[in-house]
KOLKOL-51108 format. One record per residue: residue in three letters; x, y, z of N, C-alpha, C, O in turn. Coordinates in steps of 0.001 Angstrom, whole numbers, padded with zeros to 6 digits, always signed. Example, Ala and Ser with C-alpha at 12.3 -4.5 7.8 and 13.67 -1.06 7.14 Angstrom:
! residues 2
ALA+013190-005690+007800+012300-004500+007800+013200-003300+007800+014236-003319+008465;SER+012850-002250+007080+013670-001060+007140+012900+000030+007870+013409+001138+008039;
! end
This chain:
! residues 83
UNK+002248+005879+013757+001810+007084+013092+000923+006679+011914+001339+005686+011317;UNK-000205+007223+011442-000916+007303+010883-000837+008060+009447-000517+009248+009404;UNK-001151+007300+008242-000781+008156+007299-001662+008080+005895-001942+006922+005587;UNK-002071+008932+005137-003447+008940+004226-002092+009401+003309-001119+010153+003367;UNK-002945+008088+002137-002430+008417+000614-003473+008115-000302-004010+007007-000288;UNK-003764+008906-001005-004352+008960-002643-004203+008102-003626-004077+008780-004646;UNK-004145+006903-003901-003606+006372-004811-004134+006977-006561-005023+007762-006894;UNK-003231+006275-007289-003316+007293-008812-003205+005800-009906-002316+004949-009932;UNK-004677+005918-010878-004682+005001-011730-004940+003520-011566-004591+002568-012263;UNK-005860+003608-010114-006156+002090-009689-007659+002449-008925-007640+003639-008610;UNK-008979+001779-008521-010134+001903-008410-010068+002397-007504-010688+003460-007454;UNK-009126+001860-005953-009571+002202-004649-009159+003905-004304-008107+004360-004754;UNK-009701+004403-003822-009863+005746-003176-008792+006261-002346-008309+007387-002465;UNK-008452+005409-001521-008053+005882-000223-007133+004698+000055-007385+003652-000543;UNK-005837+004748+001102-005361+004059+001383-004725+004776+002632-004170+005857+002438;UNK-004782+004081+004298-004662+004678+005595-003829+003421+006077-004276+002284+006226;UNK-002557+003838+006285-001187+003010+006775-001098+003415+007822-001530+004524+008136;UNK-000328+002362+008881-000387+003097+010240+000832+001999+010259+000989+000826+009920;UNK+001576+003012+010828+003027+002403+010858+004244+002953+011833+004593+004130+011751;UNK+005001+001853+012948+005670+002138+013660+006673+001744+013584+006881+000584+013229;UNK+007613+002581+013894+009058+002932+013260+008778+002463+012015+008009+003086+011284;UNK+009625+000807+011454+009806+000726+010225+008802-000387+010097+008956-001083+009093;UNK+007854-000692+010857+007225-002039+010746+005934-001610+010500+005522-000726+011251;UNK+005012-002114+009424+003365-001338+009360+002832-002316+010190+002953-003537+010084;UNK+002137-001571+011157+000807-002465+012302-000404-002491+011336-001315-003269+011619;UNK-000523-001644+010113-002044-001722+009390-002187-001186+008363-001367-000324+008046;UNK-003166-001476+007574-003385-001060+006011-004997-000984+005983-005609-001821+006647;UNK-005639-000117+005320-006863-000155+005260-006976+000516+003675-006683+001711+003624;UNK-007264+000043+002737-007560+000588+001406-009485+000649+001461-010286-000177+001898;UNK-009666+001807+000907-010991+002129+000484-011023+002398-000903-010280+003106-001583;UNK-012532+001350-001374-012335+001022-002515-011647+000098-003051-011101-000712-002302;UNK-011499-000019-004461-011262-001173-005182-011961-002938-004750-012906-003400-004111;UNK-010837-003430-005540-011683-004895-005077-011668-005436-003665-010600-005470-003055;UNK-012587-005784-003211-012586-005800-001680-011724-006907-000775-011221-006859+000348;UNK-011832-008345-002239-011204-009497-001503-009761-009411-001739-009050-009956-000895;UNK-009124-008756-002851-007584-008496-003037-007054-007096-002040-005855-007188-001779;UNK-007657-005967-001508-007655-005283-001073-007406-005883+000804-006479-005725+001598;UNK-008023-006208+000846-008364-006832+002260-006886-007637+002483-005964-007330+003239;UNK-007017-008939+001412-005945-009951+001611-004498-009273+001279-003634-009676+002058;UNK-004045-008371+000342-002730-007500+000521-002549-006822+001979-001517-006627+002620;UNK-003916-006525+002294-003398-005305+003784-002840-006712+004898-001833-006510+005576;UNK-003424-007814+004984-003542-008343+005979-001833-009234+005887-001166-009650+006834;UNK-001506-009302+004353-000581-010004+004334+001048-008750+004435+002178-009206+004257;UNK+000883-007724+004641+001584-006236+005055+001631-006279+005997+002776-006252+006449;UNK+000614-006364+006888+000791-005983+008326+002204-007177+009172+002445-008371+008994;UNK+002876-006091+010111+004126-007076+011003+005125-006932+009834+006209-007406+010172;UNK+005136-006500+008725+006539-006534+007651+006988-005329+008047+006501-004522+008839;UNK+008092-005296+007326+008894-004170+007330+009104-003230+006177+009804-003706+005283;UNK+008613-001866+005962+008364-001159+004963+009078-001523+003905+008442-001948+002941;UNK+010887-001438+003792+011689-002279+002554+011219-003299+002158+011427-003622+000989;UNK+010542-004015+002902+010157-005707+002189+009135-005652+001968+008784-006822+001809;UNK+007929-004723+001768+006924-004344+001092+006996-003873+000076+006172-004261-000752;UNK+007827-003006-000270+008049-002426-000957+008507-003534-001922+007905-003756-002973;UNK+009751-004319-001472+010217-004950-002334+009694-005814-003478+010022-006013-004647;UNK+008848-006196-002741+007512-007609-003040+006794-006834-003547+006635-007407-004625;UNK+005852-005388-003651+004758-005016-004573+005232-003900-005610+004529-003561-006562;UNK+006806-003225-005272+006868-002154-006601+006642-002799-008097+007360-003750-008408;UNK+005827-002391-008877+005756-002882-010322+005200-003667-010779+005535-004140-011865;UNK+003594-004296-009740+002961-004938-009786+001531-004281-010875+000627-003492-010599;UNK+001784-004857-011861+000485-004029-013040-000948-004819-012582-001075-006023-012363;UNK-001908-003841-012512-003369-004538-012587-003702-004212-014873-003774-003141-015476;UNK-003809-005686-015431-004351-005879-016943-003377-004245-017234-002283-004141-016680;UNK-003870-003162-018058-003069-002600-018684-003147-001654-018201-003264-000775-019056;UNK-003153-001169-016951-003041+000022-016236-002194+001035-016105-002185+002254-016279;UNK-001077-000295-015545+000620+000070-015745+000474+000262-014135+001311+001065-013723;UNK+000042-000007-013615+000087+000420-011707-001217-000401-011293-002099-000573-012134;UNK-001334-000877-010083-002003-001640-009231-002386-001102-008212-001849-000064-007825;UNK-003468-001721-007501-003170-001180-005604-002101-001602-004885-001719-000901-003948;UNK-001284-003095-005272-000435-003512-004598+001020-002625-004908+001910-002474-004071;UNK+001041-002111-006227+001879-000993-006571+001583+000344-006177+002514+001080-005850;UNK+000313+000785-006164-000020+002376-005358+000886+002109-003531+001716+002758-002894;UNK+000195+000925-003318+001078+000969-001648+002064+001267-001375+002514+001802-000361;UNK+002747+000751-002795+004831+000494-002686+004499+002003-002913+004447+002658-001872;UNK+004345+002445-003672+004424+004086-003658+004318+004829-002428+005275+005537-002115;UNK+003194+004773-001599+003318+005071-000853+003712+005026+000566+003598+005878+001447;UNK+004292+003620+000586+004988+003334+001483+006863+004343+001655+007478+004956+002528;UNK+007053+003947+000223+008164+005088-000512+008413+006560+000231+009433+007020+000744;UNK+006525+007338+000022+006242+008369+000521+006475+008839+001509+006609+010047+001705;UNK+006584+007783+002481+006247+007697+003834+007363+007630+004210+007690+008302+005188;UNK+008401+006710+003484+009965+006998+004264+010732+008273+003880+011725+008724+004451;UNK+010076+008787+002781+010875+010480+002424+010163+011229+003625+010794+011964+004385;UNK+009200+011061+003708+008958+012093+005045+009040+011821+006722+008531+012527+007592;UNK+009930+010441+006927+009957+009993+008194+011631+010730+008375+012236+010631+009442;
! end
């Protein structure tokens, strides 16, 4: 299943998870930095939503207070309240 989240307080735009049962097959962030963006999705994919989560909740980009690798855990979060 396919799923669009907004991220809040980090550059990239868009973030499109595609994820079966509990395991994500894919990550595609639009926007932000392209080579940290790229290398988080690729290192997500085949995990299991809890252990994503685990590994990026509370990850700060400089003084933001939230990241892209923290917008994901969010919305990975999202994604199990509505599964």
């Amino acid at each position: 299943m396919e799923y669009r989240y907004k991220p809040q307080g980090v550059c990239s735009r868009e973030m499109v998870i595609d994820i079966d049962g509990e395991i994500i097959k894919s990550v595609k962030i639009l926007g932000g930095c392209a080579g940290n963006t790229v290398g988080v999705s690729k290192l997500v994919e085949g995990r299991a939503i809890d252990e994503v989560i685990k590994l990026l909740k509370g990850i700060p980009c400089g003084t933001k207070g939230t990241s892209c690798p923290d917008q994901l855990a969010k919305a990975l979060e999202d994604i199990k309240e509505k599964v």
